[in-house]
C-alpha positions, -999 to +999 in steps of 0.1 A: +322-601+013+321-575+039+356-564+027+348-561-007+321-544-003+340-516+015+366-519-012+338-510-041+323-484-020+354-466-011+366-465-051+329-449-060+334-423-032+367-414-044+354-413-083+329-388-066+350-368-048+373-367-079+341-355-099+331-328-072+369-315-074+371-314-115+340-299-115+347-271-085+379-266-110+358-264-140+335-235-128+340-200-136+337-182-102+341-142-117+306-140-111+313-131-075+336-098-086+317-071-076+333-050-097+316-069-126+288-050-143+253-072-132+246-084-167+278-101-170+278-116-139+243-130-147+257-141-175+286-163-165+270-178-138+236-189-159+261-203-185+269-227-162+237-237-151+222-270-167+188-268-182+171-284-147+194-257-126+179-230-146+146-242-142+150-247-106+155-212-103+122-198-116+095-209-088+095-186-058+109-218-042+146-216-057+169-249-054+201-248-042+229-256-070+257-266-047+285-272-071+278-234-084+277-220-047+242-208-049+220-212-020+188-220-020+163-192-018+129-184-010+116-151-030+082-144-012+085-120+017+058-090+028+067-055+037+035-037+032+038-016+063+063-033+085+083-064+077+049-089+081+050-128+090+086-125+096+089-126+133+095-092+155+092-059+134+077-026+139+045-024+125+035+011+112+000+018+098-012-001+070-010+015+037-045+031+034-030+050+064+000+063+050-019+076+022-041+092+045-007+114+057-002+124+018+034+128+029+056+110+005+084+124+026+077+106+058+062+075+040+103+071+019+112+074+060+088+048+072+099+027+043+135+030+050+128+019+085+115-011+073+141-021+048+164-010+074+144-040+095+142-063+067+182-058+060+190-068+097+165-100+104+183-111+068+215-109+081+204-128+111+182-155+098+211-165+072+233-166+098+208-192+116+205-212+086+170-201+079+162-195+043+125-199+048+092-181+033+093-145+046+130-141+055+144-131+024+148-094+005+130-095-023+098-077-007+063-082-026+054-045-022+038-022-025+005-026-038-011+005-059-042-007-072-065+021-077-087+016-046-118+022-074-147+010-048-148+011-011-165-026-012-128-036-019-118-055+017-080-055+005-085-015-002-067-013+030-035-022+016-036+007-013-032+043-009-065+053-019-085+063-050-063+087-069-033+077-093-014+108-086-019+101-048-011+064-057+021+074-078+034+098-054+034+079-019+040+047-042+072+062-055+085+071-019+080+041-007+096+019-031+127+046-027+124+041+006+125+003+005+156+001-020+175+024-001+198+050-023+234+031-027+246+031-064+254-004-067+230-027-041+195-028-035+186-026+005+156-047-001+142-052-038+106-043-039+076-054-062+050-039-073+016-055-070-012-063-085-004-050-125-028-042-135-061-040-129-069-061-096-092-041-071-124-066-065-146-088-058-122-104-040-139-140-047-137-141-083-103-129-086-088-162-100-117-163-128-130-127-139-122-108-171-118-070-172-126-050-198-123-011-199-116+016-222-080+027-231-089+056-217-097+042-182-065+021-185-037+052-193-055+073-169-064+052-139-052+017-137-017+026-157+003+057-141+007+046-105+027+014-121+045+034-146+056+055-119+077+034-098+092+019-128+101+051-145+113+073-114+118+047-085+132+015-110+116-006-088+130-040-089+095-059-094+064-065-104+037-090-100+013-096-122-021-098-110-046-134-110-073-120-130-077-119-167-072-087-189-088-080-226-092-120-223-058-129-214-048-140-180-025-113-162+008-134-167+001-145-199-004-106-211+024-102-237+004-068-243+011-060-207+040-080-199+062-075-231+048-047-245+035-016-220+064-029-191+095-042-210+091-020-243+070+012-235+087+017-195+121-002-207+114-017-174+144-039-163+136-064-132+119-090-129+084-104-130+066-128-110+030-142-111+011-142-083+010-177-063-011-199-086-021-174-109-002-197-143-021-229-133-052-210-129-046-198-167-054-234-177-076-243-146-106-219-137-100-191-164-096-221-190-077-201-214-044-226-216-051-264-224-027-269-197-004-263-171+027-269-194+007-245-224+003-219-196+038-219-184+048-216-218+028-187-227+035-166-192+073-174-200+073-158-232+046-131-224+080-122-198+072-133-163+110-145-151+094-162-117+068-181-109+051-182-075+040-218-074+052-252-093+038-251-125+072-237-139+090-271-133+067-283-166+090-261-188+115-290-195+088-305-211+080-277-232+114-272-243+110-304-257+079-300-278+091-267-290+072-249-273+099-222-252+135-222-263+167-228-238+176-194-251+145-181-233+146-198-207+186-185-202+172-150-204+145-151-177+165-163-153+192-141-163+174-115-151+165-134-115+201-134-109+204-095-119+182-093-089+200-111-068+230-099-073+219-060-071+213-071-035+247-082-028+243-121-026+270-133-044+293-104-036+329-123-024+337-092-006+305-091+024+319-055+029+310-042-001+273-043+007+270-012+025+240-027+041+257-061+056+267-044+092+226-036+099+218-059+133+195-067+160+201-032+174+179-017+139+151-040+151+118-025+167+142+005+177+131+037+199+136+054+168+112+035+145+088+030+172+085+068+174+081+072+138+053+048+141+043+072+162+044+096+146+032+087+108-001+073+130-003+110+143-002+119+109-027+093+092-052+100+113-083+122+100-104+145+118-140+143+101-166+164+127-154+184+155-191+203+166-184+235+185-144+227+191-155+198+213-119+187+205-089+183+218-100+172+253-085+186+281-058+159+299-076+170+335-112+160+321-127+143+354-150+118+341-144+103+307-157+072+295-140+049+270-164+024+250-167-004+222-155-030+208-118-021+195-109+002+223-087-022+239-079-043+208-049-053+192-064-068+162-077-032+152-044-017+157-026-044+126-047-048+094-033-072+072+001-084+068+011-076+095+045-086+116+048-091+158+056-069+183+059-065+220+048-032+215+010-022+211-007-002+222-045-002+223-066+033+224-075+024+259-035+021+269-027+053+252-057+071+270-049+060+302-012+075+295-023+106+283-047+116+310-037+131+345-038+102+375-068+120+393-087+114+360-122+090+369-113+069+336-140+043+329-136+013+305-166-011+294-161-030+258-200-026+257-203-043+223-186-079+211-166-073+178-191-084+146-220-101+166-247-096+190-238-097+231-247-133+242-259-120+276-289-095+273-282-075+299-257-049+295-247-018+318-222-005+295-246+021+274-259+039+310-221+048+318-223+071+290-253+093+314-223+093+343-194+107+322-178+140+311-172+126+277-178+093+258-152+077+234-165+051+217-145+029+192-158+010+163-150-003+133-141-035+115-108-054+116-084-078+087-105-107+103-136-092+083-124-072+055-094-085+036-080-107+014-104-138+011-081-164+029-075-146+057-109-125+064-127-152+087-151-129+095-162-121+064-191-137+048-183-124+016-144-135+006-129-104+024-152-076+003-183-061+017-218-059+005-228-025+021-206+002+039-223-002+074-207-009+105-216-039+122-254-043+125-247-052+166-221-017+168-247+002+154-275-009+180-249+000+209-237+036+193-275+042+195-278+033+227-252+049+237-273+077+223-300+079+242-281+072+277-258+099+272-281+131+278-260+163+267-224+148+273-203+143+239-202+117+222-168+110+202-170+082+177-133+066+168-134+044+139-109+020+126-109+005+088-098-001+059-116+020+041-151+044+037-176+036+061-213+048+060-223+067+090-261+073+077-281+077+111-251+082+134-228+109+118-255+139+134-257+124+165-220+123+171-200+152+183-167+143+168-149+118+147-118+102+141-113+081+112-080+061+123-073+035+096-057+008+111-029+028+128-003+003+139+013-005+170+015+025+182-021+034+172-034+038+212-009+067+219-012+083+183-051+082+190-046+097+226-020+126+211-049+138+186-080+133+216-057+151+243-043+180+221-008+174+219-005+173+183-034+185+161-051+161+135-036+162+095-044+132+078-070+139+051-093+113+036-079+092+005-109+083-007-142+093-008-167+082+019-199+077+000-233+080+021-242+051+011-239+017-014-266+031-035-240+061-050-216+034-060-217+019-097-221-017-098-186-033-079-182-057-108-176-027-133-144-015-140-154+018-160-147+049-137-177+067-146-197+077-114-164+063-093-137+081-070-143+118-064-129+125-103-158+111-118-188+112-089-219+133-096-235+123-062-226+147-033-208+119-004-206+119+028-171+136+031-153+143+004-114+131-010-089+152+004-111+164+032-099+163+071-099+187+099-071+203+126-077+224+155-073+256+139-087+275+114-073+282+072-074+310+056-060+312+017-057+340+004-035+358-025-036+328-057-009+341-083-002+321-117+029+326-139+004+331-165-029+328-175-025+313-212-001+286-216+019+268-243+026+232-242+066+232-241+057+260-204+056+251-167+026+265-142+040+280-113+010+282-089+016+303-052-013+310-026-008+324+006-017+303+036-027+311+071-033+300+103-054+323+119-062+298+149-048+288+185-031+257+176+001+252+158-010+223+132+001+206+101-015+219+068-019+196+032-023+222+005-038+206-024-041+216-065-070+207-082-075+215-119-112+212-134-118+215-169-144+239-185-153+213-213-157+173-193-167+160-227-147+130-238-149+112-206-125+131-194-123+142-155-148+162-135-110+175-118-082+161-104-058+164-077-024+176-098+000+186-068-002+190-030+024+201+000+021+191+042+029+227+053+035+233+091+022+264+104+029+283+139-004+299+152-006+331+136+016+323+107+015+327+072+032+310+043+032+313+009+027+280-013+043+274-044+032+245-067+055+240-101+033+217-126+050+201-157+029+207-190+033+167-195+009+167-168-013+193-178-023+169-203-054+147-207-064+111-218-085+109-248-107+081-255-078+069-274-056+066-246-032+089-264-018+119-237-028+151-257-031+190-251-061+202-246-071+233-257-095+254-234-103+271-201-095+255-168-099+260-134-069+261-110-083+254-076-060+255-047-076+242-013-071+216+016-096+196+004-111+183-030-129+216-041-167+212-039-191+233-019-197+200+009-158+204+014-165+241+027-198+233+045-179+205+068-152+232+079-126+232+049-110+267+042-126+288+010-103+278-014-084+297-042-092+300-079-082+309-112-091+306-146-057+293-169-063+289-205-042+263-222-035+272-254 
């Protein structure tokens, strides 16, 4: 019995092995010729593919189809500033940070580091056998939601209110990320949340938004369009919420329409995790999973993060999708896949294959971390030149919650290193060894101190200076999940500080007689200073910096660099300026549409030195729509400090009837200036963008007079009253 058994089971293995062998024969491997153009590849190797392979393929969760030689693969991974939950990586400031630098230059290198990162871990973890969540290349970001109101907690992860701003650091980033070879992708990056997805944070599966076409082509549309148009980004996600009454991913208008037809957008699209089943669960727009899979795959989203796409057999058989369809989504996967060299025969040809553990957390990213928190970081008050401090000051006195915090230093999605450095750290570095440093926390994070009795304000009376750092960390603003802090899904109610940080600023107040007090703060966004801002003798808004955060900090406090970031978003005094956070309209939001004067204004920051503009020439003063503006201004540093300038161009119409805006920011320039030097700016602005949104949402020329204003800050008499330079104007008349 025994024998026969063996007998029977030997003749089915050899009918299988046979099988396997006719079928590896049968298979049409010229997908793996690089030289191959992408779509045919696709092509051949989807034609092979069963109707359950090809479904397989489509959940961010992708099967392995063996006799085909396709691995399995896992397409969620997080890059937002550093290659996050992926193990050791450098991690650089989060994104409301690098929009603070407006340097699209340095943010294409910071992003370059990171794919450069991403690229070598890859290489490793495949070798390893790992294929899990996080270690792949296909990157879900950047985010550029408009970051329309500073309740937002996940604000942190845009660059800040402005589209232009948005489009501009968006566009090197993603550039950065794919890296510049002709025929591979470094990393493929996505684009996230399209379109509208900025708040509350805890009815983002459910809530409907509504807003004019002109609110959608000139806000929530151009930082998208942007990085498909100029940087082809490889992705985009659609967001949970529902649009016009549609859910995101069901949005043929948005999907099909605006990014496949209007941008001839050619990558892929996923759905954010959940967001299909959530059609037919909470928004209750689909009768059903299956329904709502059905209508995301033909409003164009290729991949589905989740498992609801595994119910598309089922609608192929009640006619609901075609096989055809189906073929052409995941067509378009494997486009993806193969622009980042997976199935290239040839590993060589992937000029990106040889990156290794030596790219990981190197000196030379951990100095541009360095150096893009140098740049991020925002000067806000600096009464009578209190700053810089000298390194040789006797007695100074570092305070608060997050001065010796790592959490502060990270924001969200965030990767590991063995490399941060807190405030306290980098001060301790930075000052001379006879230095009488002093360190008391003083304050628990988000809560009142347990014990009573607390020494740490009266150190403040016994010091040559006080630094005190406050501020919120990912644990209390964020995405809802993660924000454990947070009583409120991640978002906030109000723009205060923590009730308990407040109490210990002021009595740090009163203890500290006539020494200085510097206030550091660390978010993700605006915070209200009402109460404490004239009380403080300088302040640093530091975002969350990143690892190396402590010795960035120190460089500004210490003088060796001068502060350059400049706000990219307004800071409102107060909740009460602020439309209701539900609405999506922009009137009364971002400094383009706000009456109300703020606390300190967009584009506003700070150096050590003082601006001087001077000189403002135009090409002309009437132009046609088929001419360019060429704007130049003269800019000076008539200071003591060598510093880093951002020249910015506003434009403000004569006539703001038809909704249109109050002014907006149209170009700007980081300029580095010697002390004593003077440079002349030029600006070179297309007529296409000289343009305005009607209420139509058509881009038309508008006749009429403009203003050309040419400043380091958003123009505005505040902006000058807080220590801007006098900015430049002219009068251009479009004809």
């Amino acid at each position: 019995m025994k024998n026969r058994s063996l007998h029977v089971f030997l003749v089915l293995l050899s009918l299988l092995l046979i099988n396997v062998t006719v079928s590896a024969q049968d298979v049409n491997f010229s997908f793996l010729d690089a030289s191959l153009p992408i779509e045919e590849r696709a092509e051949i190797l989807v034609s092979q593919m069963t109707i359950e392979e090809k479904i397989s393929q489509m959940t961010h969760v992708s099967a392995a189809i063996p006799r085909l030689n396709v691995p399995d693969y896992n397409w969620w991974s997080e890059a937002l500033h550093g290659v996050a939950r992926n193990g050791k990586a450098t991690i650089f400031p989060q994104a409301i940070g690098l929009g603070a630098t407006f340097d699209p230059e340095l943010v294409e290198r910071v992003a370059s580091a990171i794919s450069t990162e991403a690229r070598a871990k890859y290489t490793i973890a495949q070798q390893m056998g790992n294929h899990s969540k996080f270690a792949g290349l296909t990157f879900w970001s950047p985010t550029v939601n408009v970051f329309r109101d500073p309740r937002y907690g996940r604000g942190q992860e845009c660059y800040g209110e402005d589209p232009f701003l948005m489009s501009r650091i968006g566009v090197a980033f993603v550039k950065g990320l794919q890296g510049n070879s002709p025929n591979h992708l470094k990393v493929a990056a996505c684009a996230k949340h399209f379109v509208m997805h900025s708040g509350p944070e805890h009815g983002k599966l459910e809530f409907n938004v509504e807003v004019s076409k002109q609110d959608l082509y000139e806000t929530y549309f151009p930082a998208f369009k942007a990085l498909v148009t100029e940087a082809k980004v490889e992705g985009i996600m659609t967001a949970y919420n529902m649009v016009f009454g549609k859910p995101s991913c069901t949005s043929e208008f948005l999907v099909k329409e605006t990014l496949r037809e209007d941008w001839k957008f050619d990558g892929y699209v996923t759905s954010d995790c959940g967001a299909i089943s959530g059609a037919a669960g909470k928004q209750g727009y689909a009768k059903s999973v299956l329904e709502a899979s059905a209508l995301a795959l033909k409003a164009g989203v290729n991949l589905n993060c989740g498992g609801s796409y595994n119910n598309l057999k089922k609608a192929l058989q009640q006619g609901l999708v075609t096989e055809d369809l189906i073929t052409e989504r995941v067509e378009q996967l494997f486009k993806t896949r193969f622009r980042l060299g997976m199935f290239d025969a040839d590993p060589a040809d992937n000029p990106y294959s040889k990156l290794g553990s030596e790219h990981i957390h190197s000196k030379e990213h951990i100095a541009l971390a360095r150096e893009t928190a140098q740049k991020s970081i925002v000067l806000l008050k600096n009464r009578n030149n209190v700053l810089p401090l000298s390194p040789e000051i006797k007695v100074p006195y570092v305070t608060g919650p997050f001065a010796n915090s790592n959490d502060m230093l990270m924001g969200s999605y965030y990767g590991v290193s063995t490399g941060l450095v807190t405030i306290l750290e980098g001060i301790t570095d930075a000052v001379s060894l006879g230095t009488s440093l002093n360190y008391r926390s003083g304050a628990l994070p988000f809560q009142d101190n347990i014990n009573p009795k607390n020494w740490a304000p009266n150190v403040a009376a016994e010091s040559d200076v006080t630094i005190c750092v406050v501020g919120t960390t990912a644990d209390m603003e964020g995405e809802g999940v993660d924000a454990i802090a947070s009583a409120h899904g991640g978002d906030k109610v109000d723009l205060k500080l923590p009730q308990n940080q407040i109490n210990y600023i002021h009595q740090i107040i009163e203890k500290k007689k006539d020494s200085p007090l510097i206030l550091v703060i660390a978010s993700g966004g605006p915070v209200s200073l009402e109460g404490i801002e004239e009380h403080c003798d300088a302040i640093l808004q530091i975002w969350y910096p990143g690892e190396q955060g402590g010795n960035a900090v120190a460089d500004v406090l210490f003088g060796k660099i001068s502060p350059s970031g400049h706000l990219p978003i307004t800071f409102p005094k107060n909740v009460d300026q602020l439309p209701p956070y539900e609405a999506y309209s922009m009137k009364g939001r971002t400094y383009k549409y706000m009456t109300k004067e703020p606390l300190f204004p967009f584009g506003f920051g700070l150096t050590y030195s003082t601006t001087k503009l001077s000189n403002i020439q135009l090409n002309t003063t009437k132009l046609k729509p088929n001419m360019s503006l060429e704007v130049k201004v003269d800019v000076n540093n008539i200071g003591k400090f060598d510093i880093d300038e951002v020249m910015q161009l506003y434009i403000c119409p004569q006539d703001t009837t038809g909704g249109i805006p109050l002014k907006s920011i149209k170009a700007f320039n980081r300029v580095s200036l010697k002390k004593g030097e003077k440079k002349t700016m030029n600006f070179l602005i297309d007529s296409e963008n000289l343009k305005i949104i009607n209420q139509k949402g058509e881009k038309v020329w508008r006749k009429g007079d403009y203003k050309i204003i040419v400043g380091n800050a958003s123009p505005g008499e505040l902006s000058v009253k807080l220590g801007a330079a006098v900015p430049q104007e002219a009068i251009l008349h479009l004809q």
